[in-house]
Biopython code that builds the backbone (N, CA, C, O; Angstrom):
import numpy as np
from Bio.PDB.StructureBuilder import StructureBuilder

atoms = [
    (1, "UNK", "N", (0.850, -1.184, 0.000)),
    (1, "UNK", "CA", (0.000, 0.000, 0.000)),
    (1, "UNK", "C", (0.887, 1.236, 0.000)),
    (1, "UNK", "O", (1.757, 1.538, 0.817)),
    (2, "UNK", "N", (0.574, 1.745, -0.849)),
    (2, "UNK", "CA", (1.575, 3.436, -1.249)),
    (2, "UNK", "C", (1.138, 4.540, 0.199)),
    (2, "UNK", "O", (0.008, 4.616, 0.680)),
    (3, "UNK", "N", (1.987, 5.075, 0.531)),
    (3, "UNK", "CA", (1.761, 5.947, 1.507)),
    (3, "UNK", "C", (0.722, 7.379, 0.643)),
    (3, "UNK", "O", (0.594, 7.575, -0.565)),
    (4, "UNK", "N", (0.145, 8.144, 1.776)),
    (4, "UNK", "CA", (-0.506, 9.147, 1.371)),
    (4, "UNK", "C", (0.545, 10.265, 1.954)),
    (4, "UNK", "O", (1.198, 10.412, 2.988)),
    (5, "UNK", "N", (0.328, 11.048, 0.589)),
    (5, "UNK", "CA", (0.762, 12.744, 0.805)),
    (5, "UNK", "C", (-0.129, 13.192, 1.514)),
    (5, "UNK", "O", (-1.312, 12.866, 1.616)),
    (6, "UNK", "N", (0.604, 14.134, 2.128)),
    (6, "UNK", "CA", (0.035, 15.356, 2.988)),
    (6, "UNK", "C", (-0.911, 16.085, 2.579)),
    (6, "UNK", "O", (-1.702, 16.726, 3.271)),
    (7, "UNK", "N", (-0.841, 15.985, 1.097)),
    (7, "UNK", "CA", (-2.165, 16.851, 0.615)),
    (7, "UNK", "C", (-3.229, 15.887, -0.294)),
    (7, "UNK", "O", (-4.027, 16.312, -1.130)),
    (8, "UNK", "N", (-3.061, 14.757, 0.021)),
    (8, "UNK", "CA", (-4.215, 13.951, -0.507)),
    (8, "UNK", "C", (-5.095, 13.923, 0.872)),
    (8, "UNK", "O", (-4.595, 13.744, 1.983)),
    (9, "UNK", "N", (-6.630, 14.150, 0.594)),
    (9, "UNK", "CA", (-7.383, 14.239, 1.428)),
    (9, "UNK", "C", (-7.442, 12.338, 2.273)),
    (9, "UNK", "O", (-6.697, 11.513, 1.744)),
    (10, "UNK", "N", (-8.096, 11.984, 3.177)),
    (10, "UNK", "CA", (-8.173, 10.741, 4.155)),
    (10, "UNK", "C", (-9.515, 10.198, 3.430)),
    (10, "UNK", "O", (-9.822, 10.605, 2.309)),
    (11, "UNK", "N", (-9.978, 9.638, 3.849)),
    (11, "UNK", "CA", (-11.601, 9.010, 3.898)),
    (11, "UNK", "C", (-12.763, 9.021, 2.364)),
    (11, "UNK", "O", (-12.587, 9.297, 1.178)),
    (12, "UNK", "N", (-13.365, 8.790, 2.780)),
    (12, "UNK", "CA", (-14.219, 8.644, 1.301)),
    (12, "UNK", "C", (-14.366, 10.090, 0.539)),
    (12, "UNK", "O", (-14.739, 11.062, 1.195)),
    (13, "UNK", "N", (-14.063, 10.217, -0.874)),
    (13, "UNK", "CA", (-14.612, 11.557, -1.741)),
    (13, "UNK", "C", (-16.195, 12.289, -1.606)),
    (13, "UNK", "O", (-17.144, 11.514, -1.730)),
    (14, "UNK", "N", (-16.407, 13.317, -1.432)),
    (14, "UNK", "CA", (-17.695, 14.026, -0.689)),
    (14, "UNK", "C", (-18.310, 14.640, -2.558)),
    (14, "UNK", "O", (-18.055, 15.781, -2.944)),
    (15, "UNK", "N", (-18.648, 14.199, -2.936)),
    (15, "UNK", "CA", (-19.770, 14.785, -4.390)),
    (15, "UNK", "C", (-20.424, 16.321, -4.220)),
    (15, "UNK", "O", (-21.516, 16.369, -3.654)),
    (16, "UNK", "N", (-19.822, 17.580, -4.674)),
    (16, "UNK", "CA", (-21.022, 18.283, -5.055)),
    (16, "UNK", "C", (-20.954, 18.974, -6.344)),
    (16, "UNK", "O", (-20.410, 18.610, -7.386)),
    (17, "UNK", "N", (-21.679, 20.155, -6.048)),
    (17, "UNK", "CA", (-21.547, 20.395, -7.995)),
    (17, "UNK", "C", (-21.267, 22.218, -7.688)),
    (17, "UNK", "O", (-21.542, 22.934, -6.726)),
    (18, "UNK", "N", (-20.858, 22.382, -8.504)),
    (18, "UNK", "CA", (-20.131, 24.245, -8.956)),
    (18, "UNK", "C", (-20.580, 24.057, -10.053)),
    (18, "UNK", "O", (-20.217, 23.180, -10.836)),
    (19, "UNK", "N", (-21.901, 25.333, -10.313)),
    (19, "UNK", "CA", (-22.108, 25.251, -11.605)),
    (19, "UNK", "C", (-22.567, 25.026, -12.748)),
    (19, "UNK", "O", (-22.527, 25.416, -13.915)),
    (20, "UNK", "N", (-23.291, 23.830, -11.669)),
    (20, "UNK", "CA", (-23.803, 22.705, -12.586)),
    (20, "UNK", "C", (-22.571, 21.170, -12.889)),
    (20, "UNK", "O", (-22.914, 20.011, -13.117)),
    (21, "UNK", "N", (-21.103, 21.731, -12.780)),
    (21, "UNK", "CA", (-20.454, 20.451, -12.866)),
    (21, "UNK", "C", (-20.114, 19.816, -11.802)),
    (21, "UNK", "O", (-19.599, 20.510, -10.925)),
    (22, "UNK", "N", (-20.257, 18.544, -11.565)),
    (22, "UNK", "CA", (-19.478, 17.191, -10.942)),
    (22, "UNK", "C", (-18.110, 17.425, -10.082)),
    (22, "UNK", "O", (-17.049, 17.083, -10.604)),
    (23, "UNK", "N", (-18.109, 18.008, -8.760)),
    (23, "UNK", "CA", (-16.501, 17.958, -8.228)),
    (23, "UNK", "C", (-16.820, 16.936, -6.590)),
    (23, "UNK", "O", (-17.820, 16.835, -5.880)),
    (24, "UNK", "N", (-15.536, 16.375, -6.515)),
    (24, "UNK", "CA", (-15.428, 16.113, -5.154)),
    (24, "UNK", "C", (-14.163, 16.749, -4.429)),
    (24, "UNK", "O", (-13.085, 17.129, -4.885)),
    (25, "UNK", "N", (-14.845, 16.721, -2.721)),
    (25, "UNK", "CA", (-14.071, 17.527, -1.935)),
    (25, "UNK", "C", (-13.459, 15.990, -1.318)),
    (25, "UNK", "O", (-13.684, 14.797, -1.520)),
    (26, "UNK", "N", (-12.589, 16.784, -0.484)),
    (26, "UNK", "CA", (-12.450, 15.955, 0.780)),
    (26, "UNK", "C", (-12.993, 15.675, 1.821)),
    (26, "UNK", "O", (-13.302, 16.744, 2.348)),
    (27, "UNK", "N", (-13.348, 14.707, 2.543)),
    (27, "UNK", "CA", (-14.196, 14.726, 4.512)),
    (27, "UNK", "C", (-13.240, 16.006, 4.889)),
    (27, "UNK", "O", (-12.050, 16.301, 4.785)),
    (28, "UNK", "N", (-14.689, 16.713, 5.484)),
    (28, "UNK", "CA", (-14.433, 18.053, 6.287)),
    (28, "UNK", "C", (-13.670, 19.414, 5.335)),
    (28, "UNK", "O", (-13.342, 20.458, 5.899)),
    (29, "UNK", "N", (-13.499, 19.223, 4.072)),
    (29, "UNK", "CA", (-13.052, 20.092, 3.444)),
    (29, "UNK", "C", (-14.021, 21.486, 3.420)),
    (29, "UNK", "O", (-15.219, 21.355, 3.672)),
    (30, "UNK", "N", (-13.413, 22.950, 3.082)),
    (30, "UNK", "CA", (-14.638, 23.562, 2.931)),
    (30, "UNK", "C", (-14.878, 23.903, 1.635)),
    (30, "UNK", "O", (-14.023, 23.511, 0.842)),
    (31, "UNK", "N", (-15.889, 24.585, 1.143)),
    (31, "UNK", "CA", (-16.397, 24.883, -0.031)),
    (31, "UNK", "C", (-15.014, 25.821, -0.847)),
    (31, "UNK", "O", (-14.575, 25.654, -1.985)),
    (32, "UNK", "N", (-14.517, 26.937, 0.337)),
    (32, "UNK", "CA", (-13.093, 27.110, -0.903)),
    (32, "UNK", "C", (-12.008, 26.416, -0.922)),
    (32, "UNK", "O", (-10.989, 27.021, -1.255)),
    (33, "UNK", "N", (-11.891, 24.830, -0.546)),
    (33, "UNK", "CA", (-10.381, 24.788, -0.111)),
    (33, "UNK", "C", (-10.660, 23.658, -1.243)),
    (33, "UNK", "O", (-9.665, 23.203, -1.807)),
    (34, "UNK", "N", (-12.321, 23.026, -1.727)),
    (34, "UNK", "CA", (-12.672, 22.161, -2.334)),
    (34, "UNK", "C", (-12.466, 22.727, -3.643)),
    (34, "UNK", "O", (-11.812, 22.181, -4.531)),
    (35, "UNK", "N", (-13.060, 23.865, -3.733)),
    (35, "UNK", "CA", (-12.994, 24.855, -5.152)),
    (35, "UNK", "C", (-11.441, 25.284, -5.512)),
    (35, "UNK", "O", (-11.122, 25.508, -6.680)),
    (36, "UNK", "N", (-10.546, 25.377, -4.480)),
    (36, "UNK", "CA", (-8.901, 25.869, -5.173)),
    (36, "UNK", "C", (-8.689, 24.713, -5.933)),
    (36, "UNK", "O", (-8.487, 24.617, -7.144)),
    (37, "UNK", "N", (-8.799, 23.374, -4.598)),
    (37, "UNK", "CA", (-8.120, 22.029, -5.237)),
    (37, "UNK", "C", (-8.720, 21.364, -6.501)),
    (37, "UNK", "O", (-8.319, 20.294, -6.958)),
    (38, "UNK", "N", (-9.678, 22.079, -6.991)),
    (38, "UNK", "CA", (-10.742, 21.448, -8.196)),
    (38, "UNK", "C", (-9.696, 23.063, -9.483)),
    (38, "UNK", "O", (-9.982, 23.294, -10.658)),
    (39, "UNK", "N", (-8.776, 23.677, -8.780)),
    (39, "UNK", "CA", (-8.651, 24.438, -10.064)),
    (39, "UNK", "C", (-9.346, 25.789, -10.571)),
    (39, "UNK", "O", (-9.273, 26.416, -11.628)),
    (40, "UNK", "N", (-10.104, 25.988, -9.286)),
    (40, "UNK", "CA", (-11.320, 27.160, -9.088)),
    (40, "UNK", "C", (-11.021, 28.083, -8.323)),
    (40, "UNK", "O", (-11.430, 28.018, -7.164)),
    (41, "UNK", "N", (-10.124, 29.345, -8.801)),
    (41, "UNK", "CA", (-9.832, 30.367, -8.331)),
    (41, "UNK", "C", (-10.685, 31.262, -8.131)),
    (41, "UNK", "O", (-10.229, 32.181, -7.451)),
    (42, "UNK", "N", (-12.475, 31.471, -8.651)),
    (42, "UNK", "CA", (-12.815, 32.682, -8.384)),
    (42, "UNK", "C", (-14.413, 32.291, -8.248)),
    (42, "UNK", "O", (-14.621, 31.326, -8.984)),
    (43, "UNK", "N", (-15.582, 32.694, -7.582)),
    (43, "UNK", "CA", (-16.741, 31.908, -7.758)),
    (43, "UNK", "C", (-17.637, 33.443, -7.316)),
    (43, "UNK", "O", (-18.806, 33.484, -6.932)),
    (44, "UNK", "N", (-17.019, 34.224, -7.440)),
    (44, "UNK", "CA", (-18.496, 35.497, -7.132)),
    (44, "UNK", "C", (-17.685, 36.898, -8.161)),
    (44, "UNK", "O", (-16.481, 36.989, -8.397)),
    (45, "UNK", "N", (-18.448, 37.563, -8.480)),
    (45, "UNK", "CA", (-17.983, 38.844, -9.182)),
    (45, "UNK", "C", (-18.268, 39.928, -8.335)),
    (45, "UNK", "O", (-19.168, 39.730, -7.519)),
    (46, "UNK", "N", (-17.749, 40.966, -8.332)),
    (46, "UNK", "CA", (-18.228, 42.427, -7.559)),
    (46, "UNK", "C", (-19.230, 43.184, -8.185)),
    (46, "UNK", "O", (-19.579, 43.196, -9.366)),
    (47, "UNK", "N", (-19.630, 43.799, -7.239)),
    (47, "UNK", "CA", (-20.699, 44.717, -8.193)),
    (47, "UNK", "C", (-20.511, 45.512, -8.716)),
    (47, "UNK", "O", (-21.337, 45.702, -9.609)),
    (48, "UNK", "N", (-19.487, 46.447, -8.624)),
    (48, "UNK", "CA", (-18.851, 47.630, -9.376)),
    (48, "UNK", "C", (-18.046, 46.612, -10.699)),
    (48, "UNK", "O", (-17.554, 45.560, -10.291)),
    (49, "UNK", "N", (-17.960, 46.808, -11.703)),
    (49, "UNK", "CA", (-16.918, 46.065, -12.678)),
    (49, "UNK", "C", (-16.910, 44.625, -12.832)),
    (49, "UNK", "O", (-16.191, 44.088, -13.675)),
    (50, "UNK", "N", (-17.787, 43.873, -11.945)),
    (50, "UNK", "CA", (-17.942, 42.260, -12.568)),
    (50, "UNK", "C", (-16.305, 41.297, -12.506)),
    (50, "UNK", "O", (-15.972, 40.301, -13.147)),
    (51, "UNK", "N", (-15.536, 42.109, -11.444)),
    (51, "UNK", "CA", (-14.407, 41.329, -11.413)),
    (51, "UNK", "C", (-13.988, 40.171, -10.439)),
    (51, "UNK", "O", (-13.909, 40.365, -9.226)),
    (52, "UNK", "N", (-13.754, 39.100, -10.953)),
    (52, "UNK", "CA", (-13.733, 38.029, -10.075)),
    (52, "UNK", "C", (-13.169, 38.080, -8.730)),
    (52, "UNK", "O", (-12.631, 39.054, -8.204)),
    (53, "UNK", "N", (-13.354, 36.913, -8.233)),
    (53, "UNK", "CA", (-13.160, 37.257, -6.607)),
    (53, "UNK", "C", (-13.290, 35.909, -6.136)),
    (53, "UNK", "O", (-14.159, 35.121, -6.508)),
    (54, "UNK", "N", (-12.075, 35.604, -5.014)),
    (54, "UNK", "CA", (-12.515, 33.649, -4.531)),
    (54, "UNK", "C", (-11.862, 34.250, -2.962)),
    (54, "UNK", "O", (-11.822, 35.379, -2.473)),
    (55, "UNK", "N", (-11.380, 32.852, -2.463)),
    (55, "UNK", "CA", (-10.815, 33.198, -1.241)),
    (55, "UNK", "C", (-9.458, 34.139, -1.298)),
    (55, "UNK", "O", (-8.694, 34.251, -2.256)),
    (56, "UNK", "N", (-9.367, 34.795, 0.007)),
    (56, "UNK", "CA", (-8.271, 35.933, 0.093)),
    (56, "UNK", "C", (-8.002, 35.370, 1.684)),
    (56, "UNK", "O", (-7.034, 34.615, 1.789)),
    (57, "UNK", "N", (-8.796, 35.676, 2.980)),
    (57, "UNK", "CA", (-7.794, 35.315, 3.963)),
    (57, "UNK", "C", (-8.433, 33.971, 4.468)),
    (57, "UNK", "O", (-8.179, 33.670, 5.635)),
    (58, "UNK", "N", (-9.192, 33.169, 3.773)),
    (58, "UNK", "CA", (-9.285, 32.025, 4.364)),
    (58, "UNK", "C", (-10.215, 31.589, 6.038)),
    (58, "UNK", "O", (-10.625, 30.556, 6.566)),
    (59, "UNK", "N", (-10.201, 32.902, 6.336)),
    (59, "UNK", "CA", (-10.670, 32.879, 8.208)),
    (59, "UNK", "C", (-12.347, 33.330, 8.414)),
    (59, "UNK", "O", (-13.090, 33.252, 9.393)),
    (60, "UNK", "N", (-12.511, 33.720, 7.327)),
    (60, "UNK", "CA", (-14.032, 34.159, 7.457)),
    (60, "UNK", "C", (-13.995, 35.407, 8.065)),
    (60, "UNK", "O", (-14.846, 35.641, 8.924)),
    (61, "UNK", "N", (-13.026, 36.400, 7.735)),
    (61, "UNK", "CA", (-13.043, 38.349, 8.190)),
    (61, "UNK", "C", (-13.631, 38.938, 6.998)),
    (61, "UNK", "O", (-14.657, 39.616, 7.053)),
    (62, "UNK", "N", (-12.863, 38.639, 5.690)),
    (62, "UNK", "CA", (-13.121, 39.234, 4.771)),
    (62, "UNK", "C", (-14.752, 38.548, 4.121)),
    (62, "UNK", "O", (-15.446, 37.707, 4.692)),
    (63, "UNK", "N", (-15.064, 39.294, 2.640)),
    (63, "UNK", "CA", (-16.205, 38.901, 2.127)),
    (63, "UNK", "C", (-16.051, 38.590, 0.832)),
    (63, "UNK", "O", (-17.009, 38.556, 0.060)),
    (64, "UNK", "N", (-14.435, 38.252, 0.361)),
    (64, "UNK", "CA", (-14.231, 37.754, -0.731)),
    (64, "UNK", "C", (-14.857, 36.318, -1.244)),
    (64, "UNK", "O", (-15.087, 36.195, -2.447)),
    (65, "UNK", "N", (-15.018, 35.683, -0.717)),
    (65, "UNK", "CA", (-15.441, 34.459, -0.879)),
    (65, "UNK", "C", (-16.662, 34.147, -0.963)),
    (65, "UNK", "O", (-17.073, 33.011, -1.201)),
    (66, "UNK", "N", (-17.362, 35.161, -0.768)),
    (66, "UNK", "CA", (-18.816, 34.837, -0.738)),
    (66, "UNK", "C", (-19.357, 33.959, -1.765)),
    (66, "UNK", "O", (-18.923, 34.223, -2.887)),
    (67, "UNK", "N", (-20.197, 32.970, -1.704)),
    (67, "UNK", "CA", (-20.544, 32.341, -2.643)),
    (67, "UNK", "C", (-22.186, 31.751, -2.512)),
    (67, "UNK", "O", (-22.550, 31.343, -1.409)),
    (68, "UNK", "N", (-23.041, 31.727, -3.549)),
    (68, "UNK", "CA", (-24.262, 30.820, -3.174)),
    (68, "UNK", "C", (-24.378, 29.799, -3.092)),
    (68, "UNK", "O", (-24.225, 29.129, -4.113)),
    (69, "UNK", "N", (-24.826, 28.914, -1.396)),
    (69, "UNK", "CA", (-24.496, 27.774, -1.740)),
    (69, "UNK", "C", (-25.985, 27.091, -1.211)),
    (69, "UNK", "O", (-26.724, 27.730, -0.463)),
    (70, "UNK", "N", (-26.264, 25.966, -1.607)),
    (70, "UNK", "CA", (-27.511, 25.305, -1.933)),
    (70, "UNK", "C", (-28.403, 26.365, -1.810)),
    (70, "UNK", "O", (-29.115, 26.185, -0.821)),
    (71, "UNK", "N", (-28.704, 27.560, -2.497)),
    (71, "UNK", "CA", (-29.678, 28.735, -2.812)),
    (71, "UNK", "C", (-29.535, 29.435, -1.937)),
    (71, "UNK", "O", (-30.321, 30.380, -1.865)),
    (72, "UNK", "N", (-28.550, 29.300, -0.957)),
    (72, "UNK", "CA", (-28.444, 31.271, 0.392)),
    (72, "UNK", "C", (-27.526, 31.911, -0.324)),
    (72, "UNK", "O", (-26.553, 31.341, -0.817)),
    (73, "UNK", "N", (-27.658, 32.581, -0.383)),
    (73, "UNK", "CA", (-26.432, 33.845, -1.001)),
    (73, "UNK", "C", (-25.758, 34.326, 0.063)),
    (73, "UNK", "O", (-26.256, 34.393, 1.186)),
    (74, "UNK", "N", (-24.290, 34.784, -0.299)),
    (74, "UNK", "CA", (-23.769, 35.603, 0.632)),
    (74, "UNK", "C", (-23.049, 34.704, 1.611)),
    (74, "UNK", "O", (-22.872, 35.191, 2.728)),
    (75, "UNK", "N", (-22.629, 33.552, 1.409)),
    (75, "UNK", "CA", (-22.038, 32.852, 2.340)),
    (75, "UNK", "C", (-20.724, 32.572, 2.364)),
    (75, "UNK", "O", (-20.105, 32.303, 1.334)),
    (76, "UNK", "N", (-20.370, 32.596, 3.134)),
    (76, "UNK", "CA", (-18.911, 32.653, 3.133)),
    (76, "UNK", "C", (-18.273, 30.966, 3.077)),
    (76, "UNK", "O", (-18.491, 30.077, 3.900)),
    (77, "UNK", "N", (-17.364, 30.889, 1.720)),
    (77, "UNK", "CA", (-16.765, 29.678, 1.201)),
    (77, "UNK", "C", (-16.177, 29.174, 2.356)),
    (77, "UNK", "O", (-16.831, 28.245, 2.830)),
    (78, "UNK", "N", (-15.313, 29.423, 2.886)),
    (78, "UNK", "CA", (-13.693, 29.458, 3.271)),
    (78, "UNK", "C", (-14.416, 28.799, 4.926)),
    (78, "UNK", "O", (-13.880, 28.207, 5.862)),
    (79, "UNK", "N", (-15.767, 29.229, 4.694)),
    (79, "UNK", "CA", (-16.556, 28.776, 6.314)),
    (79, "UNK", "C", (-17.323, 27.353, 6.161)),
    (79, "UNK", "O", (-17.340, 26.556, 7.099)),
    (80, "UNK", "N", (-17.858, 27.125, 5.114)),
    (80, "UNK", "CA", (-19.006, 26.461, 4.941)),
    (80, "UNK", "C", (-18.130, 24.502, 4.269)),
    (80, "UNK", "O", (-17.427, 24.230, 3.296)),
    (81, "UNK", "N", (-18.645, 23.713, 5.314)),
    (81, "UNK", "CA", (-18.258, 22.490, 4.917)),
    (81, "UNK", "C", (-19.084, 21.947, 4.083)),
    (81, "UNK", "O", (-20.304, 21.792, 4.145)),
    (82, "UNK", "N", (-17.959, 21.541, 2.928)),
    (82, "UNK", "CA", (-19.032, 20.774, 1.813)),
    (82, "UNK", "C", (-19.792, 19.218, 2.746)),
    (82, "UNK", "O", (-19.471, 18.518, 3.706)),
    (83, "UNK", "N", (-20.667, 19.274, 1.979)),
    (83, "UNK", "CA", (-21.552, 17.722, 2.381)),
    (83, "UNK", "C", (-22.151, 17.438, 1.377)),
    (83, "UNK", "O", (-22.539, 18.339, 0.634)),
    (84, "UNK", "N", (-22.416, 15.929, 1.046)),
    (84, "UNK", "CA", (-22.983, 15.301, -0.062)),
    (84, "UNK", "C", (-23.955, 15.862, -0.753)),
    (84, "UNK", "O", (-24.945, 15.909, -0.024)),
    (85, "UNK", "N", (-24.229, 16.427, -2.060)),
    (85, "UNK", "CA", (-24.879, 17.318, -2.738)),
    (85, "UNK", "C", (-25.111, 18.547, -2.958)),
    (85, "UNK", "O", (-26.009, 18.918, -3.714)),
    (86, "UNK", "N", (-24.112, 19.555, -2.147)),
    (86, "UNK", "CA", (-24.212, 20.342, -2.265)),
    (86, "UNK", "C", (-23.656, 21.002, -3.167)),
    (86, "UNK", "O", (-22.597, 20.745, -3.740)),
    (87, "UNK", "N", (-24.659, 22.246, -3.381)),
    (87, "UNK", "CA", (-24.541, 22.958, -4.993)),
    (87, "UNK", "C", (-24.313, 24.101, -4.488)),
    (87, "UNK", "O", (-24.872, 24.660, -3.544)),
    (88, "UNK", "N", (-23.048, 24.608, -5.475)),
    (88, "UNK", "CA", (-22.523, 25.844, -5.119)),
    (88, "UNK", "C", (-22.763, 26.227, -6.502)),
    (88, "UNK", "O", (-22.854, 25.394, -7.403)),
    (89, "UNK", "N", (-22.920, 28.148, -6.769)),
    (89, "UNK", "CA", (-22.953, 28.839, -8.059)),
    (89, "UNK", "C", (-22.095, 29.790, -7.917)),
    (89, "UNK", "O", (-21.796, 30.175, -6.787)),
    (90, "UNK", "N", (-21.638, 30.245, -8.846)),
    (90, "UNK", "CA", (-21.337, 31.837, -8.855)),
    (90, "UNK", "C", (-22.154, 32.866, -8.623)),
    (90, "UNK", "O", (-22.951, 33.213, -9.494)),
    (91, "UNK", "N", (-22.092, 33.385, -7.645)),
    (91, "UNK", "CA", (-22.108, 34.907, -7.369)),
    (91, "UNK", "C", (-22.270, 36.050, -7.632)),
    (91, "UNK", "O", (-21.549, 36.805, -6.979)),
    (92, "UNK", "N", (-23.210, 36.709, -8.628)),
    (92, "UNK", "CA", (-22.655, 37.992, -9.081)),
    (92, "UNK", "C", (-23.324, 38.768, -8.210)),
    (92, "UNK", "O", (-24.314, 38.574, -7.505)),
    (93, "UNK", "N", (-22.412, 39.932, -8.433)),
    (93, "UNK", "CA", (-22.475, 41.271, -6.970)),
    (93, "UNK", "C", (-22.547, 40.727, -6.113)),
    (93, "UNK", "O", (-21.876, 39.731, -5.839)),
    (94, "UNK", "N", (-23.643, 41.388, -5.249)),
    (94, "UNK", "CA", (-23.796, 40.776, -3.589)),
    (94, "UNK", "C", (-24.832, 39.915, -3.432)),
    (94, "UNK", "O", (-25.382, 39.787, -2.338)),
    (95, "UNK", "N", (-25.140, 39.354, -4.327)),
    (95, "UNK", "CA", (-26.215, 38.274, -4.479)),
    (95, "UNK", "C", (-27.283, 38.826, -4.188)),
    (95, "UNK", "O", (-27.466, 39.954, -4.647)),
    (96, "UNK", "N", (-28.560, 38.072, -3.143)),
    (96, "UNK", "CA", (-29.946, 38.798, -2.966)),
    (96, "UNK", "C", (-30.180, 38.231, -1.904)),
    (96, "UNK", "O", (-29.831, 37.070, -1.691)),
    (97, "UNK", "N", (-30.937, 39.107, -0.896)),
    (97, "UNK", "CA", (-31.318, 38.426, 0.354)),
    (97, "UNK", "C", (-30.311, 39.155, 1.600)),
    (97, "UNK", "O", (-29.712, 40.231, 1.619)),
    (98, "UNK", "N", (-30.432, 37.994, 2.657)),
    (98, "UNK", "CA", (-29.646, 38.897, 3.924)),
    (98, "UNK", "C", (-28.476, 37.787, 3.983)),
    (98, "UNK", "O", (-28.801, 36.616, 3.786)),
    (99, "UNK", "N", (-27.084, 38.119, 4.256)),
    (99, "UNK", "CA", (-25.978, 37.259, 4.273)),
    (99, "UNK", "C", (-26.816, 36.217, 5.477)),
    (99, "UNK", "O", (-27.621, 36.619, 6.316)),
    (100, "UNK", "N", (-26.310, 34.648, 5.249)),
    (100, "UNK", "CA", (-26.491, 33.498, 6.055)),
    (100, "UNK", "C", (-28.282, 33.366, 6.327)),
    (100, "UNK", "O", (-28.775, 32.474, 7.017)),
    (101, "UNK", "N", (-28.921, 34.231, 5.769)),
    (101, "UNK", "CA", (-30.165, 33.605, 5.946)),
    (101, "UNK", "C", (-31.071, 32.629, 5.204)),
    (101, "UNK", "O", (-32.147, 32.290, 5.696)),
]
sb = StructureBuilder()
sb.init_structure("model")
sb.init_model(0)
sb.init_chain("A")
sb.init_seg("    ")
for serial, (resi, resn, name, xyz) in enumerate(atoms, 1):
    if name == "N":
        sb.init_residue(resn, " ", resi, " ")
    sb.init_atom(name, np.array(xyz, "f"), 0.0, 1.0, " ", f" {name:<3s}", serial, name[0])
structure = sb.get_structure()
């Protein structure tokens, strides 16, 4: 049995979708750490200029990361643990609604 790297995730692959496409995370991964390692640098636009935007400090201070995920807007990636089916979209502006509700 081949040893595991440090950055191969442990335990069974977690299914959700960005998009509409097919990605898996890791157990306990979060929605941005699932989205870098899938190759997904940016998942919301700003409202001034439409310019992309993904994680920046990772800790849940900032609001770069915001992303819609199974239909709340405004949630913060970098916070939110993927779990089986969950659907994340892109973002544009500040989405709609009240952040986390």
């Amino acid at each position: 049995m081949a040893a595991r790297t440090p950055s191969e995730p442990c335990g069974e692959p977690v299914p959700f979708t960005f998009d509409g496409r097919t990605l898996t995370a890791g157990p306990g991964q979060s929605v941005a750490a699932a989205l870098w390692a899938a190759g997904i640098l940016a998942w919301r636009t700003t409202r001034h200029g439409g310019r992309p935007r993904g994680a920046f400090c990772g800790i849940g201070h900032c609001h770069d990361c915001l992303a819609t995920i199974d239909g709340r807007p405004n949630l913060r990636a970098c916070l939110v643990p993927v779990r089986p089916g969950t659907e994340v979209t892109t973002q544009e502006g500040h989405g709609h609604g009240t952040p986390g509700a």
